[in-house]
C-alpha positions as CSV (number, residue, x, y, z in Angstrom):
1,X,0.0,0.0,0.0
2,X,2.6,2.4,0.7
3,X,4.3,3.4,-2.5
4,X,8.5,4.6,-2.6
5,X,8.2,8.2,-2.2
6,X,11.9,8.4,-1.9
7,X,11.8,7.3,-5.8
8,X,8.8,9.9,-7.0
9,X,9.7,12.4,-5.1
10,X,13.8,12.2,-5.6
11,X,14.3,10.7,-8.4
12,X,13.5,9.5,-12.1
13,X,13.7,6.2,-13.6
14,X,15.6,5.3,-16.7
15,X,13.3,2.1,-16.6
16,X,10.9,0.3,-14.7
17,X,13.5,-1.7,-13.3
18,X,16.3,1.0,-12.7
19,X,17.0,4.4,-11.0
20,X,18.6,7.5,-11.7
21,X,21.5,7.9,-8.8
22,X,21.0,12.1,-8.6
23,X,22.4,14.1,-5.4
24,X,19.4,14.0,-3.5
25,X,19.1,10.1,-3.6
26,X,22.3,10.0,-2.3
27,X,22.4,12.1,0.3
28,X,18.6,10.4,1.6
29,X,20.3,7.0,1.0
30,X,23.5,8.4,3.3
31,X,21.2,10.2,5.6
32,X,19.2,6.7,6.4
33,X,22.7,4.7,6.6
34,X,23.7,6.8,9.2
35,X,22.0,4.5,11.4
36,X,23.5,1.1,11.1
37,X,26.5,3.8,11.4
38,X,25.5,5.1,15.0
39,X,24.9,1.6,15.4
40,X,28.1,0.2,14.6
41,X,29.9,2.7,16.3
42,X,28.1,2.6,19.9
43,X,28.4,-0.7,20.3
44,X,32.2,-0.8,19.1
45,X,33.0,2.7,21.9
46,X,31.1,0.5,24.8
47,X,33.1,-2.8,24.4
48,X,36.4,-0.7,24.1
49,X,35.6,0.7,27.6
50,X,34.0,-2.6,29.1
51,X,37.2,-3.3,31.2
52,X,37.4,0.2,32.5
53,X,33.5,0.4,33.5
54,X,33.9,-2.6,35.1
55,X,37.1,-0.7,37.6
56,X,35.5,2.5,37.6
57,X,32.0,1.2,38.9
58,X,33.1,-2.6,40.7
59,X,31.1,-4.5,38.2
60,X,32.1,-8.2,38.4
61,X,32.5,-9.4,34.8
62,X,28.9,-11.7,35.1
63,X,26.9,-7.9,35.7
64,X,29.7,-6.4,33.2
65,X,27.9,-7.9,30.5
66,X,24.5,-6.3,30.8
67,X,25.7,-3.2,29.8
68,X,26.4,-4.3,26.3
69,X,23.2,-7.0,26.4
70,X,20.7,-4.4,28.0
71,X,21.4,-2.3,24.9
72,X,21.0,-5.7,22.5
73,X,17.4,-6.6,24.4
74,X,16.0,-3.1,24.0
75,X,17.1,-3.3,20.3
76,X,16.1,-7.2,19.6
77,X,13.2,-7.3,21.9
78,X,10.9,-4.3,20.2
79,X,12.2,-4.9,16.7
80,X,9.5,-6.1,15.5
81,X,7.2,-3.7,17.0
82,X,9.5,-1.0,14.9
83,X,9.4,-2.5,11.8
84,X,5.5,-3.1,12.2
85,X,5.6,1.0,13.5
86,X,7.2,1.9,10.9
87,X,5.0,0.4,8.3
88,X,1.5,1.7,10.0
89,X,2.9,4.8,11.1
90,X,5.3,6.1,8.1
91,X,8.9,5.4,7.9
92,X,10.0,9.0,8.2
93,X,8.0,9.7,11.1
94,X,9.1,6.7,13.1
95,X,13.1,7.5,11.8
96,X,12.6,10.5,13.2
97,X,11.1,10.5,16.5
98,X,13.4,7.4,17.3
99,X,16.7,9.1,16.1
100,X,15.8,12.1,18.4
101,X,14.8,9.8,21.7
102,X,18.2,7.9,20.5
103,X,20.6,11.0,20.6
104,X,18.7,12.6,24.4
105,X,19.5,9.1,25.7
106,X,22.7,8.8,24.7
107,X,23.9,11.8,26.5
108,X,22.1,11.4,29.3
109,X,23.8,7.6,29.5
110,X,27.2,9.5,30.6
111,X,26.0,10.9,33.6
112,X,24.7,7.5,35.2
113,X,26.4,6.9,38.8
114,X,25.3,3.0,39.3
115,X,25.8,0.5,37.0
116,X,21.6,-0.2,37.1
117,X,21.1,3.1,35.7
118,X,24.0,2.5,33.3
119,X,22.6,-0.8,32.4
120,X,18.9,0.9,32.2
121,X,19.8,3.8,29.9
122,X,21.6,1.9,27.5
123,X,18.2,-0.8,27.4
124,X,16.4,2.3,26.4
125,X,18.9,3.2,24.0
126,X,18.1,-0.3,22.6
127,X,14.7,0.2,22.1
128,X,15.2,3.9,20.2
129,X,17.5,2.1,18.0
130,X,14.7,-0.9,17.3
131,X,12.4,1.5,15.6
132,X,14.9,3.5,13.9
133,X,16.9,0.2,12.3
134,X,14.0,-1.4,10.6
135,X,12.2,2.1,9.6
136,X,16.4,2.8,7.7
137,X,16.3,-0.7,6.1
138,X,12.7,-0.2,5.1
139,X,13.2,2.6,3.9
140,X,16.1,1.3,1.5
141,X,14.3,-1.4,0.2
142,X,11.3,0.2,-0.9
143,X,13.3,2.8,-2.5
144,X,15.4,0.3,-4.0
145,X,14.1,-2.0,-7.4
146,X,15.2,-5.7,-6.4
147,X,18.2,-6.4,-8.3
148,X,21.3,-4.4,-8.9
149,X,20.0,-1.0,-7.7
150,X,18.7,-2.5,-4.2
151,X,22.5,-4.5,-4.0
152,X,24.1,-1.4,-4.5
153,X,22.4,0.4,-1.7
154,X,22.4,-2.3,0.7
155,X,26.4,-2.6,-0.2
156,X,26.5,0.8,1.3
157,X,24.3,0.3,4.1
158,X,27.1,-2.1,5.3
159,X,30.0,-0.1,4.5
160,X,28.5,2.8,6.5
161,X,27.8,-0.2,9.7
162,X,31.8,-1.6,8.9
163,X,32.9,2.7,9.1
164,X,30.9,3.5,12.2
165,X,32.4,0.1,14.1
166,X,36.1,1.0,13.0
167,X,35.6,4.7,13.8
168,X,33.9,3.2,17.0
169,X,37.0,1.3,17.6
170,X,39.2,4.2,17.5
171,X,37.3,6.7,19.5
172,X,36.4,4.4,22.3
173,X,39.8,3.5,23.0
174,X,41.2,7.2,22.6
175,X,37.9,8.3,24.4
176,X,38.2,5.5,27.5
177,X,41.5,6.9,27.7
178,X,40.3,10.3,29.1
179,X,37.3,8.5,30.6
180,X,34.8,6.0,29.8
181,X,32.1,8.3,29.8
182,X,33.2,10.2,26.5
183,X,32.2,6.4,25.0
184,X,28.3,6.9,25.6
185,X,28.2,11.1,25.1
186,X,29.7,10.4,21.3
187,X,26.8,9.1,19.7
188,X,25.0,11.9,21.1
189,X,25.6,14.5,19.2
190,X,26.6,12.3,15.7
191,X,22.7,11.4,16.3
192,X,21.4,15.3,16.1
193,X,23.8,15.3,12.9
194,X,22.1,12.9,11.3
195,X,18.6,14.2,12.9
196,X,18.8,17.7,11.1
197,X,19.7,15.7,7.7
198,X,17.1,13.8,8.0
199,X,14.5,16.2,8.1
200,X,15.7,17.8,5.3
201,X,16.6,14.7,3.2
202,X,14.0,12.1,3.6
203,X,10.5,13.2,2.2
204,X,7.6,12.6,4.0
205,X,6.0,8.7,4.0
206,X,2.2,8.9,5.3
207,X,0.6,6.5,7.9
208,X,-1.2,3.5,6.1
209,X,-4.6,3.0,8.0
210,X,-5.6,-0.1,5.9
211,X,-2.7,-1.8,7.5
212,X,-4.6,-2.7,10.8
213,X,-3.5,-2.3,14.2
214,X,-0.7,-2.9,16.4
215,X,0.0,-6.3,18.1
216,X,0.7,-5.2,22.0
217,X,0.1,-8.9,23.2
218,X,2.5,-9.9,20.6
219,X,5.3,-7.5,21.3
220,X,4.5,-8.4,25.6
221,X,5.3,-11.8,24.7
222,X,8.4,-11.7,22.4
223,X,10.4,-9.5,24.5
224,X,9.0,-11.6,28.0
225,X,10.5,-14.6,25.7
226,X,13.8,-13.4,25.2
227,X,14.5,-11.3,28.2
228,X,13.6,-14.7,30.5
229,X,16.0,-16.7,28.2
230,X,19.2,-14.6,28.1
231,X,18.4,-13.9,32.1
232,X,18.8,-17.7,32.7
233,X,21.3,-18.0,30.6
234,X,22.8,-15.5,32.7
235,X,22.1,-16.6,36.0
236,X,23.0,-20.0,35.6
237,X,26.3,-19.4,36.9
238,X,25.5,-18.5,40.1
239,X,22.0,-20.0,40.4
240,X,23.5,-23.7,38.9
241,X,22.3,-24.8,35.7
242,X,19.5,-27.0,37.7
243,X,18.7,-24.8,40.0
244,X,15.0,-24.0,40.5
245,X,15.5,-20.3,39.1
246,X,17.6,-21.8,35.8
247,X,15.0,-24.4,35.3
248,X,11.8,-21.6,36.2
249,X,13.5,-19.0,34.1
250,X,13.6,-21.5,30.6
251,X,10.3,-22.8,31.3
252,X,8.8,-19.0,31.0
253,X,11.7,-18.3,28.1
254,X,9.3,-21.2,26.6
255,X,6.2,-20.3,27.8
256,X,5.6,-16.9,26.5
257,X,7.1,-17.6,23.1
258,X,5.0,-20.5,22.7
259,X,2.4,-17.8,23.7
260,X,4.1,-15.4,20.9
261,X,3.4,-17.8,18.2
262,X,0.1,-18.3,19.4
263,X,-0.9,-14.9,19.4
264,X,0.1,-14.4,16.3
265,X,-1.7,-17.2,14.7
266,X,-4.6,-15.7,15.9
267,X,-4.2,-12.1,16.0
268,X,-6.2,-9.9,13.1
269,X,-3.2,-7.8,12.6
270,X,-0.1,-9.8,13.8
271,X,3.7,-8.9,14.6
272,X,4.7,-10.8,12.6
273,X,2.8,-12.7,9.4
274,X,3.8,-16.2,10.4
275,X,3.6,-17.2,6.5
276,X,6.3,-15.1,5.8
277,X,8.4,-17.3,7.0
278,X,8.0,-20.1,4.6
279,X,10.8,-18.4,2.1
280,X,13.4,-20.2,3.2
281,X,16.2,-17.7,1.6
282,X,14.2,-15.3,4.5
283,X,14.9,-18.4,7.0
284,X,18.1,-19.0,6.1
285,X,19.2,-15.6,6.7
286,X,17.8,-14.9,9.7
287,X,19.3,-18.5,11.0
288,X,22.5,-17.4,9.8
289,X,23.0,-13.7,11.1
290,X,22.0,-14.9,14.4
291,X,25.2,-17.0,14.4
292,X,27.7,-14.5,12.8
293,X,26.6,-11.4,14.8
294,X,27.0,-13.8,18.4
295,X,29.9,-15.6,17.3
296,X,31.6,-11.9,17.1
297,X,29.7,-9.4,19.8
298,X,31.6,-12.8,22.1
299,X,34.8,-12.6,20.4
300,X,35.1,-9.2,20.9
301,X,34.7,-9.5,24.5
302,X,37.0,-12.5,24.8
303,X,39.7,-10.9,22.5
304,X,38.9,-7.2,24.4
305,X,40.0,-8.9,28.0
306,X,42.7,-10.6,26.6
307,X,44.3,-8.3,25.1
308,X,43.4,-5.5,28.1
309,X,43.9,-7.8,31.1
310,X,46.9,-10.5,29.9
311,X,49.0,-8.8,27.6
312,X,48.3,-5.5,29.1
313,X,47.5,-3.7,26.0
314,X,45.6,-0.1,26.7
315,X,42.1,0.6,25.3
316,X,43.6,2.8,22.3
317,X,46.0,-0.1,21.6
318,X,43.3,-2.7,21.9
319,X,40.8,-0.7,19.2
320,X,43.9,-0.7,17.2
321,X,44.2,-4.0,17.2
322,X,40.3,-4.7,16.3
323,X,40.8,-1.8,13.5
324,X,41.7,-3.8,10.4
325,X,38.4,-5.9,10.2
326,X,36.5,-3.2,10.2
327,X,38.6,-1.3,7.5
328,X,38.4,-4.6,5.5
329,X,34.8,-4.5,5.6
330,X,34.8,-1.0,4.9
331,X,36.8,-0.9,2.1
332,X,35.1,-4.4,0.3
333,X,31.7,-3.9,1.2
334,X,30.6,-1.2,-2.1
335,X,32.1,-4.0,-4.3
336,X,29.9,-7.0,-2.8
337,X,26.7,-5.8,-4.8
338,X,28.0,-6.6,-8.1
339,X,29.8,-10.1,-7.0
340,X,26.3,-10.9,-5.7
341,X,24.8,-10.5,-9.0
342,X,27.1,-12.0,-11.0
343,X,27.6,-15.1,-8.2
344,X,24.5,-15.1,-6.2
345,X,23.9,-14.6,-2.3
346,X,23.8,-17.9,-2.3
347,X,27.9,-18.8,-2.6
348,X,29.1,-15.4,-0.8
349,X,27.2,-16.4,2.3
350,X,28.8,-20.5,2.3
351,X,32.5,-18.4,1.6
352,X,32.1,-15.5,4.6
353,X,31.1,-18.5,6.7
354,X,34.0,-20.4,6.6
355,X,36.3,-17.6,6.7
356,X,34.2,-17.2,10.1
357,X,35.1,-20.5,11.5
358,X,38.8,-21.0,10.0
359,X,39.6,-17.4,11.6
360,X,37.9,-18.1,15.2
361,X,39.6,-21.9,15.2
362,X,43.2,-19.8,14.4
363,X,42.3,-17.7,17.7
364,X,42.7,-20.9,19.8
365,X,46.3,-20.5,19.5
366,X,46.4,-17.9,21.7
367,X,49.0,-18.1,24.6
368,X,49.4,-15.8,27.9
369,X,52.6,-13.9,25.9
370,X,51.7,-14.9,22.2
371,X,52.6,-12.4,19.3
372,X,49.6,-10.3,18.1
373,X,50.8,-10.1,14.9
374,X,51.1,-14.2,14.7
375,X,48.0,-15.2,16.2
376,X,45.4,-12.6,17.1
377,X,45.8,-10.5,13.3
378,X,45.1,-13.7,11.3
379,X,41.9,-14.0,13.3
380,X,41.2,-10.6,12.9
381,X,41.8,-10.1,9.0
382,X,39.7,-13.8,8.3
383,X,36.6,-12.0,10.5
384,X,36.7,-8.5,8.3
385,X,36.8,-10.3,4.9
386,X,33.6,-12.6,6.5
387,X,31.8,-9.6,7.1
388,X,32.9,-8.1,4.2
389,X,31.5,-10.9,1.9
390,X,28.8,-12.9,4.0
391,X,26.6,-9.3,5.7
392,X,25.6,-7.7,2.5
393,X,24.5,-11.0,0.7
394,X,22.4,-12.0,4.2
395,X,20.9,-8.8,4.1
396,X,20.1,-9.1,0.4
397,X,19.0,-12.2,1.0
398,X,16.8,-11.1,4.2
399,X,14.3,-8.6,2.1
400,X,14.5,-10.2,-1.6
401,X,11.1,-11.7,-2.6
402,X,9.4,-9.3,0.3
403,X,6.4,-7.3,-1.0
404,X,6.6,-3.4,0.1
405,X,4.1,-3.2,2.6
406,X,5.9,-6.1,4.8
407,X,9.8,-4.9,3.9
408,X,9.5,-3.2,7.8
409,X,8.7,-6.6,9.3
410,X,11.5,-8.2,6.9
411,X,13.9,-5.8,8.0
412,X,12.5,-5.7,11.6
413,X,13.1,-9.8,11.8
414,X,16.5,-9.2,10.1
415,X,17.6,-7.0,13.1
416,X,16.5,-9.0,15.7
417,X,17.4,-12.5,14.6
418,X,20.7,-10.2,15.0
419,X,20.5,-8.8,18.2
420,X,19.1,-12.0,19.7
421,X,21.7,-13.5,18.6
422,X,24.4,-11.4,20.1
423,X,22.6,-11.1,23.2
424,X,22.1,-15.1,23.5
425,X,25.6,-15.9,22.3
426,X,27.2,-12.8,24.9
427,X,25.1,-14.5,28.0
428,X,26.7,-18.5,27.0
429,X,30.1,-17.0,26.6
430,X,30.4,-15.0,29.5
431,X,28.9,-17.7,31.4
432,X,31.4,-20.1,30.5
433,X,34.6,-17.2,31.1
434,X,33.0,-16.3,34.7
435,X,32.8,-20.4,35.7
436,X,36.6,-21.2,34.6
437,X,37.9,-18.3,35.8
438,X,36.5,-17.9,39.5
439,X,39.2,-17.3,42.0
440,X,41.9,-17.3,38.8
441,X,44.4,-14.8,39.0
442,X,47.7,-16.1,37.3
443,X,47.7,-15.4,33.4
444,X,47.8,-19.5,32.5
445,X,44.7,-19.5,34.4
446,X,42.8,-17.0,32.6
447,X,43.7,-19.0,29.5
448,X,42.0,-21.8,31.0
449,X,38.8,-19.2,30.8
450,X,39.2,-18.0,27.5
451,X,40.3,-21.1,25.5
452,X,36.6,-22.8,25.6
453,X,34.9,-19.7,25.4
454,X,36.5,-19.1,21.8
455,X,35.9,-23.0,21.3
456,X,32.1,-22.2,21.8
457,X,32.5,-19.4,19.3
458,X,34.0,-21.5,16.7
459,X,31.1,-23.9,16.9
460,X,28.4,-21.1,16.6
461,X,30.3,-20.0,13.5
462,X,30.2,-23.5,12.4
463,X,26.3,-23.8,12.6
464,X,26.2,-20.8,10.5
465,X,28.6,-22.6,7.8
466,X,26.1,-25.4,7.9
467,X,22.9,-23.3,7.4
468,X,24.9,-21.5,5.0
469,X,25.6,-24.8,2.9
470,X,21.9,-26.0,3.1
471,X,21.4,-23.0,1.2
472,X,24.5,-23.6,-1.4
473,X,22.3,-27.2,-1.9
474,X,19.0,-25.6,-2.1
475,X,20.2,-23.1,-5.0
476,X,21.6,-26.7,-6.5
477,X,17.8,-27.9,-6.5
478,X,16.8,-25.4,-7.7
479,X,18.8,-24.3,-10.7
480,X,18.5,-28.4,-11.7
481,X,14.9,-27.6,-11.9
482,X,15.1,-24.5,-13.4
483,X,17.4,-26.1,-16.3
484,X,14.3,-29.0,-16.6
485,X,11.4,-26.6,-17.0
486,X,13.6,-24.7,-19.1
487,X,14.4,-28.1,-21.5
488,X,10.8,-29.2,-21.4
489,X,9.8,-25.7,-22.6
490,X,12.1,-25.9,-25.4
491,X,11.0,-29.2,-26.3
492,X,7.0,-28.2,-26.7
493,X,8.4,-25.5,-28.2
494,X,9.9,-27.8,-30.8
495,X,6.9,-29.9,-31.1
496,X,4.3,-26.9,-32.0
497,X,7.0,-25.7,-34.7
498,X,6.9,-29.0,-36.3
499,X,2.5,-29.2,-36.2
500,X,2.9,-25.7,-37.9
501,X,5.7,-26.6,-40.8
502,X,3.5,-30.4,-41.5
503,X,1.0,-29.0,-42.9
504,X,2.0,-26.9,-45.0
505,X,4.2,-29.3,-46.5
């Protein structure tokens, strides 16, 4: 129902099929990628400054966590609710008002005294940012014809998320230098940058009331689901893994999104259209971001106290040494459109996932005086060129086949299969440090901690490899019957030439 005022309004079309790239397309298109750039470079400043949080405010390492999985709850919990916002209510409208609640959060964030109003600011934070990611992406792909145009811009949706993490990287350890603080202020004012562009860039998208409604009971459940899961997850440590809390806190995980799927089977106007998730390229890229976004938002944390707390590395020296995946991704990322229409999403996503696992299985080398530039950089440089290859195909692959009018929930299930995952994958990690490492002080010891926590990340990475090749076999299928209709076709074709030439003879 809503049409792509972004194209009537900006631009003109050459054909039905492609668009004219003018100056104001660009700077809309830059405008709405600032996002996943604010995005990338929040969460890269916070986990630079973890370690010094923790000091500054005597957070043990099990509550040290919840700052960066606060922030991932707010976003995955409601993202649904913001793409289905953003569809009823207008993108622009949503962008906006999200962006602005976004940026007055952020700097308020800085002042908190107590690591439960740390923790709670950035959750709200989370939940800004849930409505303003799906309303960008939405935005994007409704602008965007499927094909080359919409690769193109969704290439530089992920070089703009690759630039804010490496940026992110480099201010948050020059920034936790000076104080941690500086770290949640930044984003701040970069969000009112982006806020006074956008009013002037992106045109006006208006509410669609034959939509429906909103699905409260839905949005209740979902984020009931996932809070009680990654809490348990959480807790185990302390609690015991079969403890009555552990045990309680899964059955409810269970419970309400059992609940979720049940509301939405029955709802009139439901979070999420259930049938929409019968395309399995849709399944298969939500399956597989969930595992590449926790495999990493772990990895960095491992990699950020080992670097910090055994080889005694300093914040700025530790972004440093995170820096070159994001500039790989950067730099790679405006080229992956064009591989992925000449190759498909398809074999990108099967290659960025095993340069996933073969660069998490290098980081098991690691010793308690190893070499940065022989084991840590190989890791590194094997994650950026992942990212750089695998992200833009999955997010290709997330909204192809989508019709307009549900692009927000695509976009909005996108995103939190994400944030779930990192949130999910954070909570199992840092479980599994906090248990080995209790009472540890020597720097073997902490090794001890560390080395199964990467092994766990190397076998989430490996579950996305394997979704990833289901896919490679699926696209096998399919081209096999694609090159049958295609031969039968040609062979009716055949026949009906001959009917016409016999009698004439």
């Amino acid at each position: 129902m809503q049409s792509s005022l972004l194209v009537t309004q900006t631009t003109h079309t050459t054909s039905p099929d492609r668009l004219t790239w003018d100056a104001r397309l660009w700077g809309a298109l830059l405008v709405v990628c600032g996002v996943i750039f604010l995005d990338g470079l929040d969460v890269s400043m916070v986990g630079m400054s973890l370690p010094a949080i923790g000091a500054d405010l005597g957070v043990p390492l099990s509550s040290l966590q919840w700052v960066v999985t606060g922030y991932v709850l707010g976003y995955g919990g409601l993202l649904l609710l913001g793409g289905r916002t953003a569809d009823l209510l207008g993108r622009r409208r949503v962008f906006l008002i999200a962006l602005a609640v976004f940026a007055v959060v952020s700097m308020l964030s800085s002042l908190a005294t107590n690591p439960e109003l740390l923790i709670a600011a950035r959750f709200v934070k989370g939940v800004a940012a849930a409505f303003t990611a799906p309303a960008a992406l939405s935005i994007i792909t409704t602008t965007f014809h499927e094909g080359p145009d919409r690769n193109r811009a969704l290439s530089i949706f992920t070089t703009c998320a690759a630039s804010g993490f490496s940026m992110g990287l480099i201010l948050g350890g020059a920034l936790t230098e000076v104080g941690w603080r500086w770290t949640f202020l930044m984003p701040g004012p970069v969000a009112l940058i982006v806020f006074l562009f956008a009013l002037k860039l992106i045109p006006n998208s208006p509410r669609d009331d034959s939509a429906g409604g909103y699905d409260v009971p839905g949005a209740v459940t979902v984020t009931a689901g996932m809070l009680s899961l990654v809490y348990a997850v959480v807790g185990a440590e302390h609690a015991g893994w079969v403890s009555l809390q552990t045990i309680g806190l899964f059955v409810l995980a269970v419970a309400m999104l059992t609940t979720f799927v049940l509301v939405e089977r029955k709802s009139k106007h439901p979070l999420v259209r259930l049938g929409i998730l019968r395309q399995a390229p849709l399944r298969r890229a939500n399956l597989a971001i969930l595992t590449v976004f926790g495999a990493y938002v772990a990895f960095q944390l491992i990699g950020t106290l080992y670097l910090q707390n055994l080889l005694g590395w300093s914040s700025f020296e530790t972004a440093l040494g995170f820096l070159p995946a994001g500039l790989l991704v950067a730099t790679l990322s405006p080229q992956m459109g064009k591989l992925a229409d000449r190759i498909g999403t398809e074999r990108m996503i099967v290659a960025g996932m095993a340069l996933f696992v073969a660069g998490y299985a290098l980081s098991l080398r690691i010793g308690p005086e190893s070499a940065y530039f022989a084991t840590v950089f190989p890791t590194i440089m094997l994650i950026g060129l992942g990212f750089a290859i695998a992200f833009p195909a999955l997010n290709i692959q997330a909204t192809s086949g989508v019709a307009d009018h549900e692009q927000g929930l695509a976009s909005g299930l996108f995103n939190t299969s994400n944030q779930v995952g990192g949130a999910i994958m954070l909570a199992v990690v840092t479980a599994v440090i906090s248990s080995q490492s209790a009472g540890v002080t020597t720097a073997a010891g902490m090794l001890t901690a560390y080395k199964p926590a990467l092994a766990v990340v190397t076998g989430i990475a490996a579950v996305g490899l394997l979704i990833g090749l289901t896919g490679l076999r699926g696209l096998r299928a399919r081209r096999a019957l694609e090159a049958q209709e295609a031969a039968e076709l040609e062979a009716v074709q055949r026949e009906l030439s001959r009917e016409e030439v016999t009698p004439a003879a």
